[in-house]
Each structure stands twice: as C-alpha cells, then as structure tokens.
N, C-alpha and C positions, 0 to 999 in steps of 0.2 A: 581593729575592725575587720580587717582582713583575713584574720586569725579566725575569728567568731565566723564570718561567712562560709568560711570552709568547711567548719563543725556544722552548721547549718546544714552544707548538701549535701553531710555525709550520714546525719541523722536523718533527712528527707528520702535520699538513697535507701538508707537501713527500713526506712519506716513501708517504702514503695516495695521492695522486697518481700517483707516480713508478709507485708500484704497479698504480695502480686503469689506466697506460695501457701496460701490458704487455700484448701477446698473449695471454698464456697463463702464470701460475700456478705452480711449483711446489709444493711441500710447504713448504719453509723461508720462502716470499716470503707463504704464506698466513698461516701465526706469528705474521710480524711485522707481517703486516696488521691483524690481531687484536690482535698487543701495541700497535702505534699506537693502534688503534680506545680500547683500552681505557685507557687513559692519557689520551685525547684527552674521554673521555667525562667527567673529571672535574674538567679543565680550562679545556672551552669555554666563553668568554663571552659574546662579540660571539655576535652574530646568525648572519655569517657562517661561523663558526665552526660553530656550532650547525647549521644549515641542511646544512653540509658534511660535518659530521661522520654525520648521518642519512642524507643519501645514500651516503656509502659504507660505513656500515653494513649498508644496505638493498641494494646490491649486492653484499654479499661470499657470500650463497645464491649468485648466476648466477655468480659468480669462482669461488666452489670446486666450483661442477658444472661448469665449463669446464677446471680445475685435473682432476676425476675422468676427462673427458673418454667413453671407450668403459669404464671400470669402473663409471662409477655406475649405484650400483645404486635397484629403486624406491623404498628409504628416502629413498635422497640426494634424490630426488627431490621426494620429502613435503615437505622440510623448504623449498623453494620453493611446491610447490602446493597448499598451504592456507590455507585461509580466513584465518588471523590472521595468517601471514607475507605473505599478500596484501593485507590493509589496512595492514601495515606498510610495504610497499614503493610503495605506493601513495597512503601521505600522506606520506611521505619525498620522494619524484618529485613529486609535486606545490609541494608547498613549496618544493625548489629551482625549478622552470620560475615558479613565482610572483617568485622571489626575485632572478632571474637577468634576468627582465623587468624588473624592478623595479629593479634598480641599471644595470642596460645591458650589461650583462657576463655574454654566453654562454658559460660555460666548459665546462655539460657540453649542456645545451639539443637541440644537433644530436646529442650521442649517446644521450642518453634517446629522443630520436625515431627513431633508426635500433631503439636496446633495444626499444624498445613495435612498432614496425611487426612484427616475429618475434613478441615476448612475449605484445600482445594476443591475440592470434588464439588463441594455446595459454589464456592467462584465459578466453576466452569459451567453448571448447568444453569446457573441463575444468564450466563454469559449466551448456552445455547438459548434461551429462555426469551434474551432480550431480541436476539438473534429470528427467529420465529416472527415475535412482533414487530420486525421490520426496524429498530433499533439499533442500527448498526452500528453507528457511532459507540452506543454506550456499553454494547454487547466488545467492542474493538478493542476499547479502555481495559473492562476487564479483564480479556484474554494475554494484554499486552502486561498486566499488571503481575499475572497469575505466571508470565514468562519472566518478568524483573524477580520474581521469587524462588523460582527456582530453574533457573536456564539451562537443565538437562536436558530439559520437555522442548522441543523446540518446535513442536506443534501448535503452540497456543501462541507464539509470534506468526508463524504460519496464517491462521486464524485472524487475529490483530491484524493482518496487512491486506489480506482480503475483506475482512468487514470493512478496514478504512476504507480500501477503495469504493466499496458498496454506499458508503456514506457521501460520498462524494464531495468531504471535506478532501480538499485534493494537498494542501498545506501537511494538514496530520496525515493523511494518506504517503506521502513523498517521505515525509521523516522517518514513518514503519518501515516502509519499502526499504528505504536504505539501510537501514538494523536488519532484515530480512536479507538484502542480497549481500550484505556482509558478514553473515552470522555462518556461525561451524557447524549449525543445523544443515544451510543451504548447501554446503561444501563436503561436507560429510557424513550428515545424518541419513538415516534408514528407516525406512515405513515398514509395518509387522501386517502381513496377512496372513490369514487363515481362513479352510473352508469351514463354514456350520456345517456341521451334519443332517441337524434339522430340517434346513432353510436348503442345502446343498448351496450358498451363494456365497462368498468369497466376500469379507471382512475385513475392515482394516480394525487393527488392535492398538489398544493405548502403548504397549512396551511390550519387550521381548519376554520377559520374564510372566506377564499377563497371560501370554501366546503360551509357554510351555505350561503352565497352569492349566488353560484349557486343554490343550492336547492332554497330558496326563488325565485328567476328568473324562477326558474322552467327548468332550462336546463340539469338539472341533480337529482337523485334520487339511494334510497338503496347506504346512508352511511355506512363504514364500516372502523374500523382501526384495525390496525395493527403495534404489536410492533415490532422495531428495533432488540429488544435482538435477535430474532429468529434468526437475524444473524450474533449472537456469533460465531456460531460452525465454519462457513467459516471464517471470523475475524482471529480465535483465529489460525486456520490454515495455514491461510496463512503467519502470523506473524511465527511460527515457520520455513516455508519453507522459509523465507526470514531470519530470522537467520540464517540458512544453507547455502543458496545458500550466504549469506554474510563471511561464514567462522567461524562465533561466533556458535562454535559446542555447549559449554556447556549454551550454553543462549538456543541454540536452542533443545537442551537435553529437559530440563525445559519446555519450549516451548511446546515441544511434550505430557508433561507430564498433560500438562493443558489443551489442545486440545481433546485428548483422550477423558478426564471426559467428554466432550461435543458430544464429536465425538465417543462414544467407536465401532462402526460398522463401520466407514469408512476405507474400504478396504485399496484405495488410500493412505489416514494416516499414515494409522498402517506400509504398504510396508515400505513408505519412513523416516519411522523412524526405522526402523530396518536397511535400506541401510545408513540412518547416522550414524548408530554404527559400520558399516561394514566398510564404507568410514576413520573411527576413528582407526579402524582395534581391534576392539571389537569386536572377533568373535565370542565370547560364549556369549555376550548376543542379537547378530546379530540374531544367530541361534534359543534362547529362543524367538525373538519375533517372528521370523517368524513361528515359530508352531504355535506360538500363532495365528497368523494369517490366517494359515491353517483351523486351528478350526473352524474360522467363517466362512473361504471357501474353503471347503475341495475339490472344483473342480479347483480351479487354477491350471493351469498344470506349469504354470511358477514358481510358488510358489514350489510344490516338487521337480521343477529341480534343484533350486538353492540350496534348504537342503539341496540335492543330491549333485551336485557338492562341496558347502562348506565341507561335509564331507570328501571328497579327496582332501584337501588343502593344507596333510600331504604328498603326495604321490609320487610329485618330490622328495624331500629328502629322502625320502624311496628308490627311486628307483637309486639316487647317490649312497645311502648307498650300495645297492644292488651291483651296479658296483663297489665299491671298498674293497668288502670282496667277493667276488668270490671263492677264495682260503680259506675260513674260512667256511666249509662246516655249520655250527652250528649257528653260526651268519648271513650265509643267509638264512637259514631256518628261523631264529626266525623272520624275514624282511618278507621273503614271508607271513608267517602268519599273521604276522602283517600286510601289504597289505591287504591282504585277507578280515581281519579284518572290514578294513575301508568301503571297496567295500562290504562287504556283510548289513554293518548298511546303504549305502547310496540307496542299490540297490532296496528296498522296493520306495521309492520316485520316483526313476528314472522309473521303473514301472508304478508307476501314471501317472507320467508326459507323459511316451507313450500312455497309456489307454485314457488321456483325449485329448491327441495330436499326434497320431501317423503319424503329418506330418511334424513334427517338424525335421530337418537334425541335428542339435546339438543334441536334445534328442535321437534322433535314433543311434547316432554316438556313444555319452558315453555308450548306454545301452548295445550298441554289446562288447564294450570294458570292460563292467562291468564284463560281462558272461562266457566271456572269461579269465578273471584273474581268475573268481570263477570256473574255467573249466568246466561250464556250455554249452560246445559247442554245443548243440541239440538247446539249447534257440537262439542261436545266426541265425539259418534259420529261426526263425519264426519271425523277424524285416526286414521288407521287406520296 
C-alpha cells in the first residue's frame, strides 16, 4: 500500500508539472489540476513533496486568470489580490526559493523570478492603493508579504511597519517593528536619490541600478545616498512605545534604555519613559528622570508641575492622619509640619510652572493652595 502511495504522488507531481508548464490552461486541464492538487494534499510526505505541492497550489490563482484570459472578470481578480491569497502565495514562493537553494536543484527558482519581476510591481501598487484608502492594515500585510519574497527590497518591510503602526493594531505593529529594527535593511541598507530634471525636486528611487538608468537616459541627475541606520533613533523608539502601550513594561524598561543612547535629547522619549515608571508606580525613579528631563528643558512648564504635584502624593494620608489625631495636640503638629514639609519642596516647581504658564487653571489652582498651607497668604493675591 505504501508502495502504491508513493507512485500516486509521483504521478500527481508528474501530472501538476506537465501542467503547471503549459502555456495556457484550458477548462478541462484546470480540473485536473485541482483533482491532482487535491489528492496530492493528502498524501504528501517528504518535504519535497510538501514544498511542491504549496507552490502549485499557490499558483493555480495566476493559471486560472491566465486560463480566463480577456473574460476575467474583477472577482477573478480578488481571488488573487488579496491580502490572505497574498501571504499565501508568498510563503509558498518562499519556501520553495528556500528549498530549491537548499538542495541545488532549481526547478522552478528562474521562473518565480521572471513570475515576481511582473507580479511585484502589481503587489506594491495594489499595497500603495490600499494605503490611499486609508487601509493600512491590509496595505501593511502586503508590503510585509512582498518583503517575505524577496528580502533584498527592504523598503517594503520599511513600509509594513509603518502602516502597521498607522493601523493601530499595536500587537501586529510590535511584531513588524521588531523584524524592522532587526533586519540588515535597518543596519545597512541605502536609499537611491536623484534629481528630476524636469521637476528639479529630488527623488527617492527603487534601486541603485533604477538610478543609473535614469542618469544614462538623462532624466535625472546629482545622485546621492543615503543610509537607512539614520533611522535607528525613530525605530528603536517606537519599538519601545509599542512595548508599552502592549503591556510588556519590563521589555519596554530595556527598550527605553536602548533608545535613549540614540535618542539622548529627545524630549518626547525621555517624558514617556518616566510616565512608564510612573504608570509602574515607580515613583522615585518616575521623579529622577523627570529632573533629568527638566535639565535638558528647563522651560517645560508641564514638566515642573508634574515634580510639583508628584511631590504631594503624600498629602491625602497626611491630611486623614490629620483628621484622626485632632485631639493628640503633638501628633498633629508633627503632620502639619510634615505637610508643610512636602509643599515647601514642591513649591519651587509649581512657581516655574506659573512663570512659564500663568494661564494654566490646574497650575494657578495648586499654587494658591500651596501658599496658603505655607501661610504665605500675601502670595496667594498675586495669582490672578
């Protein structure tokens, strides 16, 4: 029986073949392409079997819009340019050029590369297409698809990690990101510009080879590249804020900590990695960085309100305490002071905060309330 199976997938193989290198398709020859396929799908065992069987499955979409020829219509079309028939066909395609490498034996290699040189170009615009209609997700898929096919382009992962974040699925978003900030695109790759002649405006170009094309044609002029790495420091950024906003604090801890070295001025950064130690309810090293932060802008008025406030985070409990030793003359003394205490460390900040915002109603609000614990009531008319 075993014997007989075997003959089976190798006559189903011979039959998928003999098929898949016809010109052109009939009606009856797509059948039995389908009856092979199907028969073949529950027999494959080896590897290569497996590997083969996927690729021409994942080609019988192009064979029967080739078979429909000047009939098909935009459905026939759908059922090729969509997002899920296009990770299909594009980790089918892959896995063979993996496979095919891998044992030495090109059998279909030079014609997926002739398929892809036509096919990509129609994946990427269908991808800018969806992109336009505000589809980001499905335009992301694509780009990310069209990169699993052939990962020389490392633009269209590029692409992929920016729509996901557009999408605001933040899950799929984090997963591109990190194939982005780890990929030899980000590390080593090179963007192609050129000026149009036409237009005099300065291009970015698909490949380098593209770029000397038009030079020679003479439609373009003052090449010029430009590396990828430059944009680590956004990469490595947004990877951390999508740690966060995913919940993975202490990845996104880490995260922050790698960004920084790239990023050590970015405002924006530094903020929202203090507000994840906050959010963690890390409040003394909340407060270390936001100093720290202050340092490099010491005009953010929001920045010394929040010192400010985090300093009175004691204050309720202070002020229970306060209400349940009334009658303990000694013990509420030693509260008030302590009160006193907190408000007088925050109130330097709260000060800033009005000097660079005195139109601030929360600032103006705490500061009068500050003054007045510190029975500073003379301060308290000149917040207006």
């Amino acid at each position: 029986m075993l014997s007989v199976a075997t003959f089976a997938q190798k006559d189903e193989l011979k039959t998928l073949k003999k098929l898949y290198s016809k010109e052109k398709l009939n009606s009856n020859d797509i059948e039995l392409y389908k009856s092979s396929l199907n028969l073949l799908e529950s027999s494959a065992i080896q590897e290569s079997e497996k590997v083969y069987k996927n690729f021409y499955a994942c080609m019988l979409p192009i064979l029967e819009l080739n078979a429909l020829g000047d009939k098909a219509t935009a459905s026939d079309q759908i059922r090729i340019f969509n997002p899920n028939s296009i990770e299909i066909f594009s980790n089918a395609i892959s896995e063979t050029l993996t496979f095919e490498k891998k044992s030495g034996k090109e059998l279909y290699t030079k014609d997926i590369e002739e398929t892809l040189s036509w096919f990509k170009p129609l994946l990427q615009n269908m991808a800018f297409q969806l992109n336009s209609s505000a589809k980001f997700k499905e335009a992301s898929k694509i780009f990310y698809n069209i990169y699993k096919i052939d990962k020389n382009d490392g633009s269209n992962l590029e692409n992929a990690a920016i729509l996901a974040l557009q999408s605001e699925d933040y899950i799929y978003a984090e997963k591109v990101y990190l194939e982005y900030k780890n990929s030899d695109y980000l590390e080593n790759g090179l963007v192609y510009y050129a000026t149009n002649k036409a237009s005099d405006k300065e291009e970015q170009l698909p490949n380098k080879l593209d770029r000397l094309n038009r030079i020679k044609l003479g439609t373009h002029e003052k090449p010029r590249d430009e590396k990828v790495s430059l944009k680590k420091p956004e990469v490595y950024k947004v990877v951390a804020v999508l740690y966060a906003q995913n919940g993975k604090i202490e990845l996104a801890k880490k995260a922050y900590k790698e960004a920084k070295i790239l990023n050590p001025d970015d405002i924006e950064l530094l903020i929202n990695e203090a507000n994840l130690y906050y959010s963690s309810n890390d409040l003394v090293s909340y407060e270390y960085l936001i100093k720290e932060v202050i340092k490099k802008d010491p005009n953010n008025a929001s920045l010394h309100y929040n010192v400010g406030y985090l300093s009175l985070s004691q204050d309720q409990s202070i002020v229970d305490e306060l209400n349940s030793n009334i009658n303990n003359t000694k013990k509420y003394n030693e509260l008030l002071e302590k009160r006193k205490s907190i408000f007088k460390n925050a109130l330097p900040h709260f000060e800033m905060a009005y000097k660079l915002n005195s139109t601030d109603e929360n600032t103006k609000t705490i500061l009068k309330m500050t003054y007045e614990v510190l029975g500073m009531k003379d301060k308290v008319a000149t917040i207006k």
